[in-house]
C-alpha positions as CSV (number, residue, x, y, z in Angstrom):
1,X,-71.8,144.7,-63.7
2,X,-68.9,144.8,-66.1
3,X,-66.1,142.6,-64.0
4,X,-62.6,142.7,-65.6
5,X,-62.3,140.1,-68.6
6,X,-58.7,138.7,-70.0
7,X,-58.5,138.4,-74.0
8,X,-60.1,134.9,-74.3
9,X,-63.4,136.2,-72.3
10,X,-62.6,134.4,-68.8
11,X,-62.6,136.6,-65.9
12,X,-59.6,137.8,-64.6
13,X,-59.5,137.1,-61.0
14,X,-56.2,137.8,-58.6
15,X,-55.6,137.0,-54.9
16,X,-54.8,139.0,-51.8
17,X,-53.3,138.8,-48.7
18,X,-53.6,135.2,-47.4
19,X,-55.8,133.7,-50.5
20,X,-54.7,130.4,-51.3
21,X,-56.5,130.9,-54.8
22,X,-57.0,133.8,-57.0
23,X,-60.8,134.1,-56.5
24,X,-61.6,137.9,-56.7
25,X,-63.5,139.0,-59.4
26,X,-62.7,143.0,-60.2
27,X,-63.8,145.9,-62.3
28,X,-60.1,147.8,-62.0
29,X,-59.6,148.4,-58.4
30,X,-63.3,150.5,-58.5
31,X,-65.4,147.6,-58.0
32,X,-67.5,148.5,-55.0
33,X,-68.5,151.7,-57.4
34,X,-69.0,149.4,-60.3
35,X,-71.4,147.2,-58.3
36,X,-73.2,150.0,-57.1
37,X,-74.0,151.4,-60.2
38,X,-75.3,148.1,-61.5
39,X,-77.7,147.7,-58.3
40,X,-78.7,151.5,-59.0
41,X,-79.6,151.0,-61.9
42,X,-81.9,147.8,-61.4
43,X,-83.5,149.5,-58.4
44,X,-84.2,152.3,-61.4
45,X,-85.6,149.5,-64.1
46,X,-87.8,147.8,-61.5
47,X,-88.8,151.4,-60.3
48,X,-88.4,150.8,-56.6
49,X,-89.2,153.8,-54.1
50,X,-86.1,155.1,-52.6
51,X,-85.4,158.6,-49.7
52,X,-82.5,160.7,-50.7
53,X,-80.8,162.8,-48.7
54,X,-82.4,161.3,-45.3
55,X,-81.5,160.4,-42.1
56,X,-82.3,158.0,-40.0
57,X,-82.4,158.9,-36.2
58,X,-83.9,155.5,-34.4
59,X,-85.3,152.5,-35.1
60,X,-88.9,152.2,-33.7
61,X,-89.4,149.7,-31.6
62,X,-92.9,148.2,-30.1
63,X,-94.4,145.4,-28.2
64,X,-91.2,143.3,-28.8
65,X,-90.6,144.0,-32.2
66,X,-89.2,147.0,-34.2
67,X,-92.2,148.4,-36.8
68,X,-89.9,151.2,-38.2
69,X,-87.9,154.2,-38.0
70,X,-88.1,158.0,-37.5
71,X,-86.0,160.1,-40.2
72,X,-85.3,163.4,-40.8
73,X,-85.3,165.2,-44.4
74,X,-82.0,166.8,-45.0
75,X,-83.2,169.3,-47.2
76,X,-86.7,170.2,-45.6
77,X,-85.7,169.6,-42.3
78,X,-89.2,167.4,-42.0
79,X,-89.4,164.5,-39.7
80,X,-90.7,161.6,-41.3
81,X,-92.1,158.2,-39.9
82,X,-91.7,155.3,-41.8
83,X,-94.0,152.4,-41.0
84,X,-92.1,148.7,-41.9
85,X,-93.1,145.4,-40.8
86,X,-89.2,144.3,-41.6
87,X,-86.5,146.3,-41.6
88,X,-83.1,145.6,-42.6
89,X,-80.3,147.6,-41.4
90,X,-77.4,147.9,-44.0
91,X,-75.3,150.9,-42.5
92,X,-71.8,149.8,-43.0
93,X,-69.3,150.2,-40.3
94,X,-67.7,153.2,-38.4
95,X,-64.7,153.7,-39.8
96,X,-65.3,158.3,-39.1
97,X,-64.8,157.1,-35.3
98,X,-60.6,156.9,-36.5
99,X,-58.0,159.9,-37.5
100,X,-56.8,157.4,-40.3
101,X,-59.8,155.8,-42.3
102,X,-60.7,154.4,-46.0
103,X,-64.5,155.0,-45.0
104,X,-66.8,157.5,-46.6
105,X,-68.0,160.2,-43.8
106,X,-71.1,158.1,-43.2
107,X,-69.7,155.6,-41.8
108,X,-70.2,156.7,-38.3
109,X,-71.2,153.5,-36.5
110,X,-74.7,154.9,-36.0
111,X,-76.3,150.9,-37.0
112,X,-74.3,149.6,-33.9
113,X,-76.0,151.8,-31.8
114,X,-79.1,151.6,-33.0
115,X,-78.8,147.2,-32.1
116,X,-78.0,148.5,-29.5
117,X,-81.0,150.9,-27.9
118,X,-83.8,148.3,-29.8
119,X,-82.0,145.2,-27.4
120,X,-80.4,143.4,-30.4
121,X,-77.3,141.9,-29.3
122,X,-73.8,143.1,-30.6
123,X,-70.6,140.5,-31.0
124,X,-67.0,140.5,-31.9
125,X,-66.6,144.3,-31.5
126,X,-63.3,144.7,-30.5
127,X,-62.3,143.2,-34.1
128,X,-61.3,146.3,-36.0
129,X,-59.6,145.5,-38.9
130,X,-56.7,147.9,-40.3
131,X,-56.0,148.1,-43.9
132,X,-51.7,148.1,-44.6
133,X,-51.7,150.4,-47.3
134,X,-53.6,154.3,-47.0
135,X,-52.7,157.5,-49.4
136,X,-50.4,159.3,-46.5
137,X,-50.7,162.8,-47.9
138,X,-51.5,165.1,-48.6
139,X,-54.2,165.2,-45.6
140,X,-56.9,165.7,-47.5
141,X,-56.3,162.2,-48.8
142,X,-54.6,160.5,-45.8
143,X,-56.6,156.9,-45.0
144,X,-57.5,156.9,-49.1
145,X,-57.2,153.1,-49.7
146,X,-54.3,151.8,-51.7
147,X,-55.9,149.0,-52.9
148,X,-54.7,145.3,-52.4
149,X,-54.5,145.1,-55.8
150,X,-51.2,146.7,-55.9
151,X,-49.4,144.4,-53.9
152,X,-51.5,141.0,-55.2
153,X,-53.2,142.2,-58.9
154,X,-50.1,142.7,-61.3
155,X,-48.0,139.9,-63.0
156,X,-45.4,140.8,-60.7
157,X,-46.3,142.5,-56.7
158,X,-45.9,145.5,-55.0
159,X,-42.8,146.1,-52.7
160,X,-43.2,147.7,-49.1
161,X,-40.0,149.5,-48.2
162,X,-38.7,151.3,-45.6
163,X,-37.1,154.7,-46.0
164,X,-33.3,152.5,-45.7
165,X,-34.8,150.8,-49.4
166,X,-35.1,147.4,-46.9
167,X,-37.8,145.1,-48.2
168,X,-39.1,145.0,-45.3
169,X,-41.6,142.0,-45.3
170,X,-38.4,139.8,-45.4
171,X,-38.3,140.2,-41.6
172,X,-41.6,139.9,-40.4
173,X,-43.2,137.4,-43.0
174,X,-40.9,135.9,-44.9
175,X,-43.3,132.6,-46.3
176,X,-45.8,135.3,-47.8
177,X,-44.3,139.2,-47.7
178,X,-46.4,141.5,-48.6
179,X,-49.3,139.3,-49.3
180,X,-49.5,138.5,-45.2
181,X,-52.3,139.1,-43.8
182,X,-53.7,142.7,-43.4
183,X,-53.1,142.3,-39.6
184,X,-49.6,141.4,-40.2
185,X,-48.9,143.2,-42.7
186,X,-50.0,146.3,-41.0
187,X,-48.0,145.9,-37.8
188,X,-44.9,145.2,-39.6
189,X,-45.7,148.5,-41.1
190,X,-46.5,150.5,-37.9
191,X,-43.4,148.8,-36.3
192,X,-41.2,150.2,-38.9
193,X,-42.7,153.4,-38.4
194,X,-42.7,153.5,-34.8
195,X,-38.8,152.7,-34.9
196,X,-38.0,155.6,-36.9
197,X,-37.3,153.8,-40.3
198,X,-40.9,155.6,-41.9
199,X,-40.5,158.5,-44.5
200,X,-41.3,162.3,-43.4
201,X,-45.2,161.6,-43.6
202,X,-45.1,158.6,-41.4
203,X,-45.0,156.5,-43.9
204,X,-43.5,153.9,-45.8
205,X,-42.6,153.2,-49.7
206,X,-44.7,151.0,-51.9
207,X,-43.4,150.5,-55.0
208,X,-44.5,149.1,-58.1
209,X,-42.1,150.6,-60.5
210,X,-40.9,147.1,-61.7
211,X,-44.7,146.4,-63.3
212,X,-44.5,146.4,-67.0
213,X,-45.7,149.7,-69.5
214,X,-49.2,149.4,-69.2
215,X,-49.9,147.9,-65.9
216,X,-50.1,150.5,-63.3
217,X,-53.3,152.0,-65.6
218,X,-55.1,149.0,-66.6
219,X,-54.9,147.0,-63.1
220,X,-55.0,150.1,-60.6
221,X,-56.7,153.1,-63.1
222,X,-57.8,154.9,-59.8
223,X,-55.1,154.3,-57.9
224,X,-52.7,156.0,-60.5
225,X,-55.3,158.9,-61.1
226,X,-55.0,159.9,-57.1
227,X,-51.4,159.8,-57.3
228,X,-51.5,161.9,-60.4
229,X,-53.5,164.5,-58.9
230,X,-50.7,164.7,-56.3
231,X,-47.8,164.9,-58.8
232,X,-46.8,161.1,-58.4
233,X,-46.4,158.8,-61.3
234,X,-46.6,155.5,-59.8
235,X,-44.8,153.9,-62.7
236,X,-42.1,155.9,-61.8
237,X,-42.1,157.2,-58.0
238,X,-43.0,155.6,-55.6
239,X,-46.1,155.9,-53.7
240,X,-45.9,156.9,-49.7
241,X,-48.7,154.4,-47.7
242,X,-49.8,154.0,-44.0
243,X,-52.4,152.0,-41.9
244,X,-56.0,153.2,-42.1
245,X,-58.9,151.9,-40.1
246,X,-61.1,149.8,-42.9
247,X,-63.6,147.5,-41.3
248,X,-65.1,146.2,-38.1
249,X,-66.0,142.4,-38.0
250,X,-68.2,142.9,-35.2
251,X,-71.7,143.9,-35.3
252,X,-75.3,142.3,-34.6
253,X,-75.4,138.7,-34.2
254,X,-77.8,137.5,-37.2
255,X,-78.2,133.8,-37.9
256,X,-78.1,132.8,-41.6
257,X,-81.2,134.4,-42.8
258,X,-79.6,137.8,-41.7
259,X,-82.4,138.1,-38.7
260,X,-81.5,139.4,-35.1
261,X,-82.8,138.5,-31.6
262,X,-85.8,141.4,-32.1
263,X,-88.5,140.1,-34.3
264,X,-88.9,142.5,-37.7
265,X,-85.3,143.0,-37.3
266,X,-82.5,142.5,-39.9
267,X,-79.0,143.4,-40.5
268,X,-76.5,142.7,-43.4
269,X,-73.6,143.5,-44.8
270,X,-70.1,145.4,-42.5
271,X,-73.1,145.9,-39.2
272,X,-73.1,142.6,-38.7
273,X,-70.3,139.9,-37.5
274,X,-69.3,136.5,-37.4
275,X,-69.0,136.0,-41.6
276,X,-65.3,136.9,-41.3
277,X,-63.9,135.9,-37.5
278,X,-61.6,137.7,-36.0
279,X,-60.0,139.1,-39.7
280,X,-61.7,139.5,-43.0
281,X,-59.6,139.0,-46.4
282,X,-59.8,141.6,-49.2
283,X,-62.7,140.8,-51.5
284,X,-65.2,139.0,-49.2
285,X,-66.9,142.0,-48.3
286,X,-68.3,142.5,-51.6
287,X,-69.1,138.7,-51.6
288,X,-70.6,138.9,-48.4
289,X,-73.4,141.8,-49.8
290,X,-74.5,140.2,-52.1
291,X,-75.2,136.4,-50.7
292,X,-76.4,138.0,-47.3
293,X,-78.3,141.3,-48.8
294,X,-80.3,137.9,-51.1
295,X,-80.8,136.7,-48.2
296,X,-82.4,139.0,-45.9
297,X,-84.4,140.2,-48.2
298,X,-86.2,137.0,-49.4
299,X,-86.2,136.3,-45.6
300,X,-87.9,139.9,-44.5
301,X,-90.1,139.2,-47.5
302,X,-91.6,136.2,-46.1
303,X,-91.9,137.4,-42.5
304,X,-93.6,140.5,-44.1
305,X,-96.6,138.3,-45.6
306,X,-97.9,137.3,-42.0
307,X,-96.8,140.4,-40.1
308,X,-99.0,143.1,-38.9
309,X,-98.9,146.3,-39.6
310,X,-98.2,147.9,-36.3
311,X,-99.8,151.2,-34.9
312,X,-96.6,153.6,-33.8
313,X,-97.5,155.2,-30.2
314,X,-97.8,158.9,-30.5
315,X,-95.8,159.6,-27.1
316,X,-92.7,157.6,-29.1
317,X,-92.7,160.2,-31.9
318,X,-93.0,163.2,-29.4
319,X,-90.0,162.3,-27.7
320,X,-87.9,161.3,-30.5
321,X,-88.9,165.4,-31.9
322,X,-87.9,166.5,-28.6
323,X,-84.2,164.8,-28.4
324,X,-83.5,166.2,-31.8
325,X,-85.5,169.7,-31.1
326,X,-82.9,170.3,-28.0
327,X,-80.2,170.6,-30.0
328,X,-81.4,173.7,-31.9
329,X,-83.0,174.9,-29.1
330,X,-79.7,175.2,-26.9
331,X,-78.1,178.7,-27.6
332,X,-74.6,177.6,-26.4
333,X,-72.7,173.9,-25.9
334,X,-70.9,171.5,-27.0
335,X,-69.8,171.5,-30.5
336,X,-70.6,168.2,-32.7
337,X,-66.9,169.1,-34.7
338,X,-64.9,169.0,-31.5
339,X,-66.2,166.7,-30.2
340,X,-65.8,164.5,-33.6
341,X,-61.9,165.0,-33.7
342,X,-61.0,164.3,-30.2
343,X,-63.1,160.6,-30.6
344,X,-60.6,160.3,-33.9
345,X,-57.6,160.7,-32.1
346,X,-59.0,158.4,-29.0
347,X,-60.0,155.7,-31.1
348,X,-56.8,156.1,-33.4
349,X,-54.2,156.0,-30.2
350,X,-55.4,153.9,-27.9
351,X,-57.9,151.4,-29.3
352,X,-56.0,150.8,-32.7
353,X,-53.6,149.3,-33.9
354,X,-51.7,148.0,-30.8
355,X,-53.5,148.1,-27.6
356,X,-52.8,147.1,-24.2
357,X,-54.7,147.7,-20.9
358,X,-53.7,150.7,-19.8
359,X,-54.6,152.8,-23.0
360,X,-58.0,151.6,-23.2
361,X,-58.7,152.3,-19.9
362,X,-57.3,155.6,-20.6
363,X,-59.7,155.5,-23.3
364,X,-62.6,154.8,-21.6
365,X,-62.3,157.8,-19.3
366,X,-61.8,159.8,-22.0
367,X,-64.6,158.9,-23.7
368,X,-66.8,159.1,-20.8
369,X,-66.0,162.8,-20.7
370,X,-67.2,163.1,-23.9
371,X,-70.4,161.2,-23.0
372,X,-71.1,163.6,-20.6
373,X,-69.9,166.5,-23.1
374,X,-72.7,165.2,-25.9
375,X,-75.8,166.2,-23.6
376,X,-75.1,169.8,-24.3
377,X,-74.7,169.3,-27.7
378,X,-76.2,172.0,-30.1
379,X,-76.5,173.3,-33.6
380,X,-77.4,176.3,-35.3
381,X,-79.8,174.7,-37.5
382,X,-81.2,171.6,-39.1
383,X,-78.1,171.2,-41.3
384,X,-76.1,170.7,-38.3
385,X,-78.3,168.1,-36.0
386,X,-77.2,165.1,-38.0
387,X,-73.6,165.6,-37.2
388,X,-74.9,166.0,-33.1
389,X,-76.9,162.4,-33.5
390,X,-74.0,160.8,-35.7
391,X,-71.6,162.0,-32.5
392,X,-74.1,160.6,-29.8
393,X,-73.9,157.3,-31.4
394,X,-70.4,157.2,-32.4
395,X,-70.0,157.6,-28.7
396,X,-72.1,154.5,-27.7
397,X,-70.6,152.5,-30.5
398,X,-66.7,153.7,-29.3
399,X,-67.9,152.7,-25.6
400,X,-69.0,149.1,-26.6
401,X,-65.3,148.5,-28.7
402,X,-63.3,149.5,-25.6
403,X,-65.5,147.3,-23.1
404,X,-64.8,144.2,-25.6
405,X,-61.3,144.7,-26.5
406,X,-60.7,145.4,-23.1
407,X,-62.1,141.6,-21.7
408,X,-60.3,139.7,-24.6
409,X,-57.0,139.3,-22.8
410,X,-55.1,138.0,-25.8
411,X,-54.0,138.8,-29.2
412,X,-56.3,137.5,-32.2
413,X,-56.8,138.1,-35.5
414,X,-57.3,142.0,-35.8
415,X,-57.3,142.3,-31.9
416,X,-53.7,142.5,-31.1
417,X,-52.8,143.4,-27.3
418,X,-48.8,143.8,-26.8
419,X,-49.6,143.1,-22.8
420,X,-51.2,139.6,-24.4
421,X,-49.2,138.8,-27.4
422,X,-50.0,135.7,-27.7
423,X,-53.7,133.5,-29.1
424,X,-55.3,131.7,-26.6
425,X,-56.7,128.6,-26.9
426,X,-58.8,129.7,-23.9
427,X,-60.8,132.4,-25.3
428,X,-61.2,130.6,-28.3
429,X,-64.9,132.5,-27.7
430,X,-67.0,135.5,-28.7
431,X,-67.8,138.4,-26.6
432,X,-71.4,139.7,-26.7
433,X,-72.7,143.1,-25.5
434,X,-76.3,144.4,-25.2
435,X,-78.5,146.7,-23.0
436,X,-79.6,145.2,-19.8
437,X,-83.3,146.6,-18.9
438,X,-82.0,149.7,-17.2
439,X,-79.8,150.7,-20.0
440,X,-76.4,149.2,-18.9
441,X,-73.9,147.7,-20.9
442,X,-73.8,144.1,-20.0
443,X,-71.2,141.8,-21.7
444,X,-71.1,138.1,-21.8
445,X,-68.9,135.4,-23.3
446,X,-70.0,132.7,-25.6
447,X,-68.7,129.4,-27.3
448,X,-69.1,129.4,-31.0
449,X,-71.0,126.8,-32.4
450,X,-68.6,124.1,-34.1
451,X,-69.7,121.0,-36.7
C-alpha cells in the first residue's frame, strides 16, 4: 500500500476531529480504496479462492455452533452451501437503512441480523455515528463523504459557514472548531440548519479557498474531482456539505480474538462494537481492520485445526430454498423498493441525529408495519430477491437500534436524546440485545469491564 510520503521519505500523517496527535497515515483522501487494492492483490499472489457476485442469505447454524452459510449466485441464480468450520463475518455496517449515507449500497445491516437469528449477542446499537461533512447535491451524490481531511489534512483547515458567512464553530466549540468531534460537529451543523441559517440544499458552506495553489489536489484529489464533475472548483467556490449516516459502533460482542458467544463464530471489522465506545474518530476504522481482521483470522485458524467438519441437515437447506423460493413465487405484494425508501426516511427522522422518546416510538410503529409489510414481499425474478432478503434484515437490524436507543435515557457520545441532554454517570453501561428461545427481542444492561 502506497501511504502518502513528504519529500524527506517520512510519512505524512495529519489529525482529525478530536486527535491529540497527528497519527493517520493516508493515501490522498482514497485510502480505504488504496488498501483494498493492496489486499486484492495479495489475495491474487497467494492465489486464495474467492465467490464473486454472491450473496449470502444465513449463517448455518448446528448443534450449538455455526458450520456455514447458504448463498445465492447472482448471476446463475444457483443456491450454494458452503461448509466452514469458522466463519468470520466481515459485513460492514448499515448505513442503506438512512436517506443521507457515505455507505456503498451493501451496506444494509444484513451481518447484524444474521448475530442475531444464530443467538450471538448484539451491543451498543443505538451508537450511530454521523459524519459532519456529505456532498449535498446534486442527489445523486447527497451523503458522498467530504472527507475529514478537508477540515484537519491542509497546512491551514477547512472553515464551516453558515449562509450569513458566520464561522460558525466559534459558537458551539470554540477550544477545537471544526476539528470537534464528529458528534459535535454535526449537531452544530444540523442546528444551523434547522434554524434556518443552511443554504438552499440544506446545507452549509465549507470552505477551503484560503489553502495554498496546489493543495486542494494533492491533499483531497477525489474530493476536488467530485466537485468538478458538478462545476465546483473547490479552490475557488465553495463546497455545500450536510450530515450523513457513516458508521454504527454497535455490533456483536467479540472478545479480543474477534470470537462471539456461538462457537465457529467470528466477527470483525464496523459489525462488531466496543473498539470505539460510544464515538469512533476518523482513521481508526482502517486501523481497526487490519489489527482485528489479523486477529480473527489466526484465531479461526487455530479453532479450525481441531474442529469437525460438520454434516448440514438437509431439512435446514429445504427451508432456507423455500423462504427465498416465496418471493418469486408470489404474483403480487409488497415491493422490496418501497419498502427500502420509507425505512430511509424512518431511520433518517426519527432515529438520527437528535432523538427523543416520542419519535422513536413513532418509529417503532412504523416500522412494525413494515415488518408486517415484508411477508408479502416479491420479485419478478432472481435479480430482485436479494434486495427482498437485504429489506427483511434491514428491518430486524432497524428494530434492534430503536429498542436500544430507546432504553439509554441520556445523551452519549453518538446517542444524543434532546429529552436527556445530558451524560449520565448512571448508565455509564452497555445495552445488549439477542433472541430469547422463542425469537423475542430481549435486552439487558451490562457493566463494562474496567482495569
Amino acid at each position: 500500500v502506497k501511504f502518502d510520503r513528504l519529500p524527506d521519505g517520512s510519512y505524512f500523517t495529519w489529525a482529525g476531529g478530536k486527535h491529540s496527535a497527528p497519527l493517520n497515515l493516508c493515501a490522498g483522501d482514497y485510502t480505504g480504496r488504496e488498501m483494498m487494492q493492496g489486499l486484492l492483490a495479495e489475495i491474487d499472489r497467494l492465489a486464495i479462492p474467492y465467490l464473486e457476485y454472491h450473496y449470502v442469505t444465513k449463517l448455518i447454524k448446528q448443534s450449538g455452533r455455526v458450520v456455514g452459510a447458504f448463498l445465492i449466485d447472482m448471476k446463475t441464480g444457483e443456491y450454494k452451501i458452503v461448509q466452514a468450520k469458522a466463519t468470520i463475518v466481515a459485513t460492514g455496517g448499515g448505513g442503506h437503512m438512512y436517506q443521507i449515507n457515505t455507505n456503498a449500497p451493501s451496506n444494509t445491516g444484513e451481518g447484524y441480523a444474521w448475530a442475531l437469528d444464530v443467538g450471538a449477542e448484539l451491543v451498543d446499537m443505538e451508537m450511530i455515528q454521523f459524519h459532519p461533512t456529505g456532498m449535498a447535491y446534486p442527489p445523486e451524490k447527497r451523503g458522498k463523504l467530504v472527507t475529514e481531511k478537508v477540515r484537519g489534512g491542509g497546512i491551514s483547515k477547512g472553515l464551516l459557514k453558515n449562509k450569513l458567512g458566520e464561522r460558525f464553530m466559534e459558537r458551539y466549540q470554540p477550544d477545537r472548531l471544526e476539528l470537534a468531534g464528529r458528534d459535535e460537529v454535526t449537531r452544530a451543523i444540523f442546528q444551523e440548519i434547522q434554524e434556518g441559517r443552511g443554504t438552499n440544499h440544506g446545507a452549509v458552506y465549507l470552505d477551503i479557498t484560503h489553502w495554498e495553489d496546489g493543495e486542494a489536489e494533492r491533499i483531497v484529489p477525489d474530493v476536488f474531482a467530485e466537485h468538478m464533475e458538478i462545476g465546483v472548483d473547490i479552490r475557488k467556490q465553495m463546497m455545500e456539505i450536510t450530515p450523513s449516516m457513516h458508521h454504527m459502533m454497535g455490533g456483536f460482542v467479540i472478545n479480543e480474538w474477534g470470537e462471539t458467544n456461538i462457537a465457529g463464530l467470528y466477527a470483525v471489522g464496523e459489525v462488531t462494537a466496543s473498539i470505539h465506545g460510544a464515538n469512533r474518530l476518523g482513521g481508526n476504522s482502517l486501523a481497526e481492520g487490519q489489527v482485528f481482521g489479523r486477529r480473527a483470522g489466526m484465531h479461526a485458524a487455530a479453532y479450525s485445526k481441531n474442529a469437525q467438519t460438520a454434516y448440514i441437515a438437509q431439512q435446514a437447506l429445504d427451508a432456507e430454498v423455500s423462504r427465498i423460493e416465496a418471493f418469486l413465487q408470489r404474483k403480487a405484494g409488497a415491493q422490496a423498493s418501497a419498502i427500502l425508501q420509507e425505512i430511509k426516511a424512518i431511520m433518517w427522522n426519527k432515529v438520527g441525529i437528535i432523538r427523543d422518546a416520542e419519535k422513536l416510538m413513532l418509529a417503532q410503529r412504523e416500522l412494525k408495519k413494515l415488518q408486517d409489510e415484508a411477508h408479502s414481499l416479491c420479485a419478478e425474478d432472481k435479480s430482485q430477491v436479494q434486495s427482498c432478503l437485504e429489506i427483511q434484515d434491514m428491518l430486524k437490524t432497524a428494530e434492534v437500534i430503536i429498542l436500544a436507543a430507546l432504553q439509554r435515557q441520556e445523551s452519549r457520545g453518538a446517542h444524543y436524546r434532546s429529552d436527556y441532554p445530558q451524560l449520565d454517570p448512571a448508565w455509564e453501561r452497555n445495552i445488549r440485545v439477542y433472541k430469547d428461545q422463542e425469537g423475542k427481542l430481549v435486552t439487558k444492561v451490562v457493566s463494562p469491564v474496567k482495569e
